[in-house]
C-alpha positions as CSV (number, residue, x, y, z in Angstrom):
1,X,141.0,114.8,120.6
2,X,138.1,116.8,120.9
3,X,136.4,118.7,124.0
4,X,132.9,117.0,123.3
5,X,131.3,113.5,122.5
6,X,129.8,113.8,119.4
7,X,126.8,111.9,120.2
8,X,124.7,112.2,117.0
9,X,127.2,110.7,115.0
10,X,127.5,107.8,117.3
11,X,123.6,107.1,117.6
12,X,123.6,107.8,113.7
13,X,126.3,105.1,113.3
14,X,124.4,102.8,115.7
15,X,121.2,103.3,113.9
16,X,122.7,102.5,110.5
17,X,124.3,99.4,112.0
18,X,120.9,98.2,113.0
19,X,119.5,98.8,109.2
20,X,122.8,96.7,108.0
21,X,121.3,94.3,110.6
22,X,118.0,94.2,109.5
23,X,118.6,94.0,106.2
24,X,121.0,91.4,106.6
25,X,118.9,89.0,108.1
26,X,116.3,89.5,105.3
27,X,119.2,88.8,103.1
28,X,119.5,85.4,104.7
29,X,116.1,84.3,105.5
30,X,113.3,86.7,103.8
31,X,111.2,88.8,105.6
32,X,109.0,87.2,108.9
33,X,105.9,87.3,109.2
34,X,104.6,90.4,108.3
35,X,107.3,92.7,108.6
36,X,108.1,95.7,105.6
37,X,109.8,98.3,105.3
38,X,109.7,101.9,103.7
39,X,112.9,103.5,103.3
40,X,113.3,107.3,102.3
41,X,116.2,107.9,100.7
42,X,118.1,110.6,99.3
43,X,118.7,110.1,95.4
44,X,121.5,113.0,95.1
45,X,123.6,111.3,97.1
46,X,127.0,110.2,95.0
47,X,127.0,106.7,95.7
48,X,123.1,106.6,95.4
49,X,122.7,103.7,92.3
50,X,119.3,104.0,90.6
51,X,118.1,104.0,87.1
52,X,118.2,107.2,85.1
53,X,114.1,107.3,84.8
54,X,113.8,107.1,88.6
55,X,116.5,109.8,89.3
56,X,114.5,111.9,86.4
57,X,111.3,111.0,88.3
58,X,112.5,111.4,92.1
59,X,115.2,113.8,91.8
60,X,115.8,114.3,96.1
61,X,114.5,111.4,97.5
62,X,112.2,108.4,97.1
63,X,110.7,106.1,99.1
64,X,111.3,102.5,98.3
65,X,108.8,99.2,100.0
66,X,110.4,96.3,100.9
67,X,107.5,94.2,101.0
68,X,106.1,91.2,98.3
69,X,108.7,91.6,95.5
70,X,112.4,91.8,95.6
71,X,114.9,90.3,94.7
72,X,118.7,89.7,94.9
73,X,118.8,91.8,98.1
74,X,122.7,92.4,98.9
75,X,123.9,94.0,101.8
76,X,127.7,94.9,102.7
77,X,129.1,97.6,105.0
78,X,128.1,100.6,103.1
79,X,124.9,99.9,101.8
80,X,122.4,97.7,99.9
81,X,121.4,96.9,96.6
82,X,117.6,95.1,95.6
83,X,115.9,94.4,92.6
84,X,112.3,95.7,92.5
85,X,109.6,95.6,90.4
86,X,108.7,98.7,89.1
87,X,105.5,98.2,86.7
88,X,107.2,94.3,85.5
89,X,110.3,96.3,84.9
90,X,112.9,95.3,87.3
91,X,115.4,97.9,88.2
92,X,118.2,97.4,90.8
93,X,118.9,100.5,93.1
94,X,121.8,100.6,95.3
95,X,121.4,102.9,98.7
96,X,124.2,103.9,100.6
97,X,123.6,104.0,104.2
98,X,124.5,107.5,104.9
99,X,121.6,108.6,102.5
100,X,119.0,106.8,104.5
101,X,116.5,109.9,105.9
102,X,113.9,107.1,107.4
103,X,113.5,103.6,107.9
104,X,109.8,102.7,108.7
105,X,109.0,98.9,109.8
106,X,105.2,99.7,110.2
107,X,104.2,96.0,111.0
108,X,105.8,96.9,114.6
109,X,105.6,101.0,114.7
110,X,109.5,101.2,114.2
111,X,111.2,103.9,113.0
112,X,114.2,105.8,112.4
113,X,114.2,109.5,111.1
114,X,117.6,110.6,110.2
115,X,117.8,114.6,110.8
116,X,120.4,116.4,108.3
117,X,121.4,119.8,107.5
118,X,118.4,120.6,105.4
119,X,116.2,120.2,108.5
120,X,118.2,121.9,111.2
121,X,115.4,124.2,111.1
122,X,113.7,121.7,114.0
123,X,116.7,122.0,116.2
124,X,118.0,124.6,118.5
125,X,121.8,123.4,117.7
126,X,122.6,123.2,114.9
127,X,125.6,120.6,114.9
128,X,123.3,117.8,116.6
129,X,121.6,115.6,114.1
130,X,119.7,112.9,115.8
131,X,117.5,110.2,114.5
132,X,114.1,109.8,116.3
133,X,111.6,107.0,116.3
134,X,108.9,107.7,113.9
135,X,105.1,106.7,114.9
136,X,104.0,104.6,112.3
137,X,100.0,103.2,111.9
138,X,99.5,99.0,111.8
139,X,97.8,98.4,108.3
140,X,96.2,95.2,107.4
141,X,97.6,92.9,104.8
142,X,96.7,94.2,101.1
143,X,96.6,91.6,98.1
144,X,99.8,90.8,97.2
145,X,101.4,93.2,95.1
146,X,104.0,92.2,92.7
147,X,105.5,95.5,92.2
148,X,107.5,98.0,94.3
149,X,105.4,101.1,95.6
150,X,107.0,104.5,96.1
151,X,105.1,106.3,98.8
152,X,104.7,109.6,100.5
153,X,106.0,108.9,104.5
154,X,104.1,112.5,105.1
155,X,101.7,110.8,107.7
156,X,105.4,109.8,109.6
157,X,106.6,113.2,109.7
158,X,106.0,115.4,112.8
């Protein structure tokens, strides 16, 4: 047993549970009204499932829009799989829950910034990795789009 509660693991594993959630219901009954979400994620990871092109194109991370177009959206304990549309050519990814580095519902301003390693830098201690909500901007309804968007989440970064 250890001397300490490890605290960011916990809140990461609650934050991941409420993606799993999320995405979950979505599975089952689409997206409400307008809810959409982009999700950063980091395409190294091992498990990470994603076309060859798009690992050539986004080698650390991409951002993927859950918004007009997807399909087949699976979700289990682990991770997710979808089908987007990527210029009318459908691609399924597959993203592991521990590669997750945000989660961005900016119909409601939610978000979730998952802190690793890499960005230590913004923390005094270095063994605390905490997700933080993320300020997001409201944006009105666009034509509908019948392809995925990868997009920079600079203007959610602090």
């Amino acid at each position: 047993m250890s001397d300490t509660i490890d605290y960011g693991t916990l809140m990461h594993n609650a934050m991941r549970s409420l993606i799993r959630r999320v995405l979950s219901d979505v599975s089952d009954g689409g997206l409400p009204g307008m809810h959409h979400f982009f999700i950063t994620f980091d395409t190294r990871h091992p498990e990470a499932k994603l076309a060859d092109w798009l690992k050539e194109r986004y080698p650390s991370e991409m951002t993927i829009v859950i918004q007009h177009w997807f399909e087949d959206l699976q979700v289990n304990d682990d991770g997710f799989c979808v089908t987007l549309n990527f210029g009318d050519a459908p691609e399924k990814l597959c993203v592991p829950y521990d590669s997750i580095k945000t989660f961005v519902d900016p119909s409601v301003e939610f978000g979730l910034r998952f802190e690793t390693s890499e960005d230590d830098d913004d923390f005094e201690d270095d063994d605390t990795q905490e997700p933080e909500e993320l300020p997001s901007e409201s944006r009105e309804p666009t034509s509908q789009k019948h392809e995925a968007d990868v997009v920079s989440l600079d203007q959610f970064r602090k």
